[in-house]
C-alpha positions as CSV (number, residue, x, y, z in Angstrom):
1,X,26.5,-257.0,51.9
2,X,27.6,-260.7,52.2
3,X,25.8,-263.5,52.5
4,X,27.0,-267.3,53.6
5,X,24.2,-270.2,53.5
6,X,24.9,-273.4,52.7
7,X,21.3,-274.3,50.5
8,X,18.9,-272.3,48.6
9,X,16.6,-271.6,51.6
10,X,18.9,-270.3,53.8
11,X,20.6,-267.8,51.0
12,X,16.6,-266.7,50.5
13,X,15.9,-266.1,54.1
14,X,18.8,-264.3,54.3
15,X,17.9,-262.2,50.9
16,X,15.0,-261.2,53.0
17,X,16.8,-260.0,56.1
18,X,18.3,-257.7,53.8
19,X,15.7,-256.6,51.7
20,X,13.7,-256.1,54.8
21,X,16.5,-254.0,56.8
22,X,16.8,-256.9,59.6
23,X,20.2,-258.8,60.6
24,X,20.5,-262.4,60.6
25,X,23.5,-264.9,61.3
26,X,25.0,-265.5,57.8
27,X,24.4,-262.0,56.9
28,X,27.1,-259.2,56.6
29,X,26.4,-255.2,56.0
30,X,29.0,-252.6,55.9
31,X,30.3,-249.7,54.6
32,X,33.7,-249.3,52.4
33,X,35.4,-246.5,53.3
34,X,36.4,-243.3,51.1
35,X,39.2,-243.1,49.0
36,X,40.3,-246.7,49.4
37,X,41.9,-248.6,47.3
38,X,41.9,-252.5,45.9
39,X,44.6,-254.7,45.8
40,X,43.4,-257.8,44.9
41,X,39.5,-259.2,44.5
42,X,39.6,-263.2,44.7
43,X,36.3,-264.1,44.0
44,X,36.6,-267.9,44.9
45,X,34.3,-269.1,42.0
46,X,36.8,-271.5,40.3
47,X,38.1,-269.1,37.4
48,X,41.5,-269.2,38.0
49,X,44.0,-271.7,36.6
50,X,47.8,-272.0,37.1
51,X,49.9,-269.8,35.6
52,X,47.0,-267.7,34.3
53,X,49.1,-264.3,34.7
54,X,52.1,-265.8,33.7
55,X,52.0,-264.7,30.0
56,X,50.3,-260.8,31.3
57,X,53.5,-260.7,33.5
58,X,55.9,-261.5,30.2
59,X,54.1,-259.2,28.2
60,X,52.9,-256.3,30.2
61,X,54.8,-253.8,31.9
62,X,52.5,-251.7,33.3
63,X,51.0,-255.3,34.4
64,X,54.8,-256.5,36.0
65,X,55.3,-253.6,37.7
66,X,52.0,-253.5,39.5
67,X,52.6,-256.7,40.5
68,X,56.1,-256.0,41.9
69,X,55.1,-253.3,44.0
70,X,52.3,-255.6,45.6
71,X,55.0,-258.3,46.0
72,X,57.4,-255.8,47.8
73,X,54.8,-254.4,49.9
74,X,53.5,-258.3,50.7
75,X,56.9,-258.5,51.4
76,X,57.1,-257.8,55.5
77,X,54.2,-259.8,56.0
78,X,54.6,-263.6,54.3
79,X,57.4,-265.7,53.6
80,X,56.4,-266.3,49.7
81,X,56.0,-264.5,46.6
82,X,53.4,-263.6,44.3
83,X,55.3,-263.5,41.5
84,X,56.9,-267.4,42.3
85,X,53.2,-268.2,43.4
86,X,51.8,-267.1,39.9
87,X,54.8,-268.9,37.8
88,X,54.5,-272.2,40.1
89,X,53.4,-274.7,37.7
């Protein structure tokens, strides 16, 4: 589930539509399905800084080649890299 409320209150009404099985605006249920896979998880909270993977990239194979085989399949889709995005100062 998800939730999106914009004070206390509204995050613990909606808290309660979940706990209590009901739906609500601001609330979102679903289910993942099997045998999927994760790409990336960006969790928004403010924990990243520039150039964090920069040194992991220089360091880590396994790490550098992960990351060029989500550039190249990114690739069709957007005009920029991940790997120019991650060294961008």
């Amino acid at each position: 589930a998800a939730l999106v409320a914009d004070g206390r209150d509204g995050f613990l009404r909606r808290l309660d539509a979940l706990a209590d099985g009901r739906s609500t605006p601001g609330l979102v249920e679903g289910a993942a399905r099997a045998g999927g896979r994760v790409a990336f998880v960006f969790p928004g909270q403010g924990a990243q800084w520039p150039r964090m993977a920069v040194d992991l990239l220089d360091t880590s194979t396994v790490f550098r080649d992960r990351m060029d085989a989500c550039a190249q399949a990114l690739e069709p889709f957007v005009d920029w890299s991940p790997l120019d995005v991650l060294r961008d100062p």
